[in-house]
C-alpha positions as CSV (number, residue, x, y, z in Angstrom):
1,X,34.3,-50.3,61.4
2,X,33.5,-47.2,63.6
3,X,30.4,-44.8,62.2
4,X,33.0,-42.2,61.6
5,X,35.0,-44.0,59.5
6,X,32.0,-45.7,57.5
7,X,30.7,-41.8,57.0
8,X,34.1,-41.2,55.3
9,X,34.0,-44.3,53.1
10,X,30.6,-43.5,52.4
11,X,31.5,-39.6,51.4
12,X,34.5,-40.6,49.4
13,X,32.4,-43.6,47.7
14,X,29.8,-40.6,46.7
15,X,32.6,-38.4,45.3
16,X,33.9,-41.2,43.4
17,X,30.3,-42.3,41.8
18,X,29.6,-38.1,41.2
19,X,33.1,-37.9,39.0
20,X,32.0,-40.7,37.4
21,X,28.6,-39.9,36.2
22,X,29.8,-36.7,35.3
23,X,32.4,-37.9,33.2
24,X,29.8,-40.3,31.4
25,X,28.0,-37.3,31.0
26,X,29.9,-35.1,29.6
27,X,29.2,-34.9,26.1
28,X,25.8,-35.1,26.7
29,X,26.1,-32.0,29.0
30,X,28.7,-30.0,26.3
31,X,25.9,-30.6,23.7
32,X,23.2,-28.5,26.0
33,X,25.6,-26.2,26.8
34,X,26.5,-25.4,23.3
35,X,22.8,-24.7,22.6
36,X,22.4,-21.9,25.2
37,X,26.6,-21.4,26.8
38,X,29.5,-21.7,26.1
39,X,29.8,-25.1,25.4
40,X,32.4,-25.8,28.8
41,X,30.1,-26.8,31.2
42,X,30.6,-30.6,30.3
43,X,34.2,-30.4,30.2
44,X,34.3,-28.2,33.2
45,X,32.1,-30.5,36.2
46,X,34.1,-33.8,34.9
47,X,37.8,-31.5,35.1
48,X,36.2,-30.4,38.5
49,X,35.5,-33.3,40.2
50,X,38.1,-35.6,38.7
51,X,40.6,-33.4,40.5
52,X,38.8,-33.7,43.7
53,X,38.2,-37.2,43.7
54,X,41.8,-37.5,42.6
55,X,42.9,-34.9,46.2
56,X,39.9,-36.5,48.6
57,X,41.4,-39.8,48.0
58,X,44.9,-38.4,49.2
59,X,43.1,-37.5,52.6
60,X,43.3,-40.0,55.4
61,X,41.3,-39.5,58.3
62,X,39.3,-36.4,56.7
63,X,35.9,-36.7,58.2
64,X,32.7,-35.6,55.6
65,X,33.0,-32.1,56.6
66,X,36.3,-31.5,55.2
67,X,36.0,-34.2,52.1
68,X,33.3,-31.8,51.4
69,X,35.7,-28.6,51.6
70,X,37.7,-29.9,49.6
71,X,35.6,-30.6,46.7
72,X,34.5,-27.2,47.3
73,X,38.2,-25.8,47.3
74,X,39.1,-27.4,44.4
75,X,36.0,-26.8,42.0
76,X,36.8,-23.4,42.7
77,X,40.6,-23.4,41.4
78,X,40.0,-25.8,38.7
79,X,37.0,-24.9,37.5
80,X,36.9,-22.1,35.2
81,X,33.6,-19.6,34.2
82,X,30.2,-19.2,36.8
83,X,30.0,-22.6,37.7
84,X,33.4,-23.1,40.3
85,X,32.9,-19.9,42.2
86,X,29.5,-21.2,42.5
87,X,29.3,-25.2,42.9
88,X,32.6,-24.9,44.6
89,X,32.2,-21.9,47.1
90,X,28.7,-23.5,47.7
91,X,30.1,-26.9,48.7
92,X,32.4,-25.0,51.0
93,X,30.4,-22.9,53.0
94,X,27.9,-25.8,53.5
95,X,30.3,-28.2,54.5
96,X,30.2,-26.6,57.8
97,X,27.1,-28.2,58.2
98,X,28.4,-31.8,58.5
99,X,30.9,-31.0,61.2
100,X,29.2,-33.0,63.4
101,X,28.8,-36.2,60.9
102,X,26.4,-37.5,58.7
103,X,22.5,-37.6,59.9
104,X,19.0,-36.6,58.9
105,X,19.3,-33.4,60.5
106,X,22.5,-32.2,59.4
107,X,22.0,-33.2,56.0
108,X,18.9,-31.2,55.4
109,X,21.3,-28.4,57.0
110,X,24.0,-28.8,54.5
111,X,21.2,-29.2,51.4
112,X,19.8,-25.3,53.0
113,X,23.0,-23.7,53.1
114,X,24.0,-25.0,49.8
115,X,21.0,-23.5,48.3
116,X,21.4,-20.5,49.7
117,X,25.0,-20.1,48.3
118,X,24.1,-21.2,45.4
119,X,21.1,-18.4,45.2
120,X,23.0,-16.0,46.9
121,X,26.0,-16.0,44.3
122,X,24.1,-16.5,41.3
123,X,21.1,-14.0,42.1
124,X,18.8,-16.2,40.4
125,X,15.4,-17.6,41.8
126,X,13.1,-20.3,40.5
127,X,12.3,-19.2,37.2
128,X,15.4,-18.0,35.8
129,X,16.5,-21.0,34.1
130,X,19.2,-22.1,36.0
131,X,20.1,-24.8,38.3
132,X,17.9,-23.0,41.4
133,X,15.3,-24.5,39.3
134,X,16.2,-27.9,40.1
135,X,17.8,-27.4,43.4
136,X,15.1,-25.7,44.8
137,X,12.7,-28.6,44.7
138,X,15.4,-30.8,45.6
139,X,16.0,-29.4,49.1
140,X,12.6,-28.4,49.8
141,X,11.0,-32.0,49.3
142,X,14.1,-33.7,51.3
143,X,13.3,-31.0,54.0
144,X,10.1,-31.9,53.7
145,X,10.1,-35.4,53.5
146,X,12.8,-35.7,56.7
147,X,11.4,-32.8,58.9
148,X,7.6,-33.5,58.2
149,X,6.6,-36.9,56.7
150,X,9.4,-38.2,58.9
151,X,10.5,-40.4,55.9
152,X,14.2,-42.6,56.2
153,X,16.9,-40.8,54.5
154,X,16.9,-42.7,51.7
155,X,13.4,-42.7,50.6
156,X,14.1,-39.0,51.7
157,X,16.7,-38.3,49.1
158,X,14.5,-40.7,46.6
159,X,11.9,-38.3,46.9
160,X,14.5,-35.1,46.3
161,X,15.9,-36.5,43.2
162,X,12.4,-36.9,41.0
163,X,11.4,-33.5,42.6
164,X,14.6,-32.4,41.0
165,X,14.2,-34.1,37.8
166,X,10.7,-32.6,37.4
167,X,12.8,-29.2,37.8
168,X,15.1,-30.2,35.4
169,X,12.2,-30.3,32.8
170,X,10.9,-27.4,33.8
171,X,13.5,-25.2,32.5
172,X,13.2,-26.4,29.0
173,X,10.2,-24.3,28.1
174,X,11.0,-21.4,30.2
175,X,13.0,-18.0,28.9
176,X,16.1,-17.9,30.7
177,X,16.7,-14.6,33.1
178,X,20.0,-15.1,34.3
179,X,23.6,-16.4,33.1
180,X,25.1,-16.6,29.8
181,X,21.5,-17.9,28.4
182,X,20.0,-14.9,29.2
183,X,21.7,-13.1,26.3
184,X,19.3,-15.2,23.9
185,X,16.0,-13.9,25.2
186,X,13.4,-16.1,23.7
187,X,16.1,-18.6,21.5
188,X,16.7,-20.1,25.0
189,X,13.3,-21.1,25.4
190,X,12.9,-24.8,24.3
191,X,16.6,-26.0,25.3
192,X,17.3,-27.7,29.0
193,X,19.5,-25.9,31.5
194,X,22.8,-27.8,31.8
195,X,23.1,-26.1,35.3
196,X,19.8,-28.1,36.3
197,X,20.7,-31.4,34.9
198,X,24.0,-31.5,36.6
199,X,23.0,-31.1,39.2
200,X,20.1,-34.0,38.8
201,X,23.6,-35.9,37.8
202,X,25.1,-35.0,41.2
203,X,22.2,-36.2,43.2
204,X,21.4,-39.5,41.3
205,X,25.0,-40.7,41.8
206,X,25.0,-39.5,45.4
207,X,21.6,-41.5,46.2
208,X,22.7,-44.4,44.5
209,X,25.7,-44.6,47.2
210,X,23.0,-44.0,50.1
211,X,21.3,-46.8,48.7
212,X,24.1,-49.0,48.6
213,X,25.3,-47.8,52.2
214,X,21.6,-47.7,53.7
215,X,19.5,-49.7,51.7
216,X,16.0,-49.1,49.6
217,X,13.5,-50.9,51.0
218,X,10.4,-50.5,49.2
219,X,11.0,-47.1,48.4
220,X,7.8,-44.2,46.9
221,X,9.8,-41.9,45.0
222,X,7.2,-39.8,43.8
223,X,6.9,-36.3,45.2
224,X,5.5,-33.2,44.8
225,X,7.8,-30.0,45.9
226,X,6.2,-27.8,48.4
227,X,7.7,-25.0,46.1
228,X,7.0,-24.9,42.4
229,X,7.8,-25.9,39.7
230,X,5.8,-29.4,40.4
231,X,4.5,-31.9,38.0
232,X,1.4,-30.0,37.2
233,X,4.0,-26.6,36.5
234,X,6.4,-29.2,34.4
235,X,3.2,-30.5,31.9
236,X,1.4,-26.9,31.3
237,X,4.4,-25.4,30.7
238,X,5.8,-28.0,27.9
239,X,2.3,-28.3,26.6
240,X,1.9,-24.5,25.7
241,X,1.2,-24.2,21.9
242,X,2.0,-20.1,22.3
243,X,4.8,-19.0,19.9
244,X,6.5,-16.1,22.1
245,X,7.6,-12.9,20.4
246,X,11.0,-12.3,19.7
247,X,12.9,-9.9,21.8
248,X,15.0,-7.7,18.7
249,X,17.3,-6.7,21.7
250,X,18.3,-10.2,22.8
């Protein structure tokens, strides 16, 4: 088996394992979404990327770059609210980035532009509440790790996924800015963004497949983001006794 063709396998493997974790957690993701939403975001991602695992699979010969298109062009028309035009036109313009296949470099490319998207159509920064919180740490530590520390992939992308799930924690004690939460003010502090822990979702499953594809080894995932929030951001914040005042117009 070529390298092109094990890239595919590998791509439509990670597909498969995303649809499937976010299908597992669906309830758990409509429960947070009820809290600060409107209680779709579950039932949206697993609709999403059922569909796309279900037209991916359909594809022979597609190389990563248009698997990942897909995904994109499909969140978009199946998915309805914020999060299609966003996951989905995000997945598409990034894809450009693997045109040439799957490596360090291009993958560090594809994590960037997706960021960017993402920021770009959902005019939020680290902060806000929203899944930027967790992404943000995500792509700068696999950056990071790759471009810098010169790190394997995987233990790259190991690295990513705790900085991510120390920015999914962040935005539990944090007022949300942006989105649908923002319309709570101050009730939205205390509840986790369902944005942020999809996306931890998302990357879990997809390093999980890198693992089985490229191996562990003995693998350091511990990682501190070169851009906040980091694990000293994540404990002062949840360890604030202050009662915030509530916001009448909220």
């Amino acid at each position: 088996m070529g390298a092109t063709e094990i890239e595919r396998e590998a791509t439509l493997a990670a597909i498969e394992r995303v649809s499937e974790r976010l299908a597992d957690e669906k309830e758990h993701l409509t429960d947070l979404d009820s809290a600060i939403g409107d209680a779709d975001h579950g039932s949206n991602m697993n609709r999403g990327f059922r569909a796309a695992r279900e037209k991916t699979e359909e594809m022979d010969d597609a190389n990563p770059a248009e698997l990942v298109k897909t995904i994109g062009v499909t969140l978009v028309s199946e998915v309805g609210g914020a999060a299609g035009p966003l996951y989905g036109g995000s997945f598409m313009t990034a894809s450009a980035e693997l045109e040439d296949g799957l490596t360090a470099e291009s993958t560090v490319a594809f994590a960037e532009a997706f960021l960017e998207k993402v920021k770009d159509r959902g005019s939020a920064e680290v902060g806000a509440k929203t899944m930027v919180d967790a992404l943000t740490p995500a792509v700068h530590t696999y950056k990071k790790s790759v471009e810098q520390d010169d790190l394997p992939p995987v233990e790259s992308l190991t690295k990513a996924v705790d900085a991510c799930e120390r920015g999914v924690k962040f935005t539990t004690p944090i007022r949300a800015t942006k989105g649908r939460a923002s319309y709570l003010g101050w009730r939205s502090v205390g509840h986790q963004d369902p944005g942020a822990t999809s996306t931890l979702f998302i990357l879990e499953a997809i390093r999980e497949i890198a693992v089985e594809y490229l191996g562990d080894g003995d693998l350091d995932a511990d990682a501190t983001s070169p851009t906040v929030p980091d694990g000293e951001d994540v404990d002062e914040a949840m360890s604030t006794d202050e009662e915030p005042a509530v916001d009448e117009e909220a």
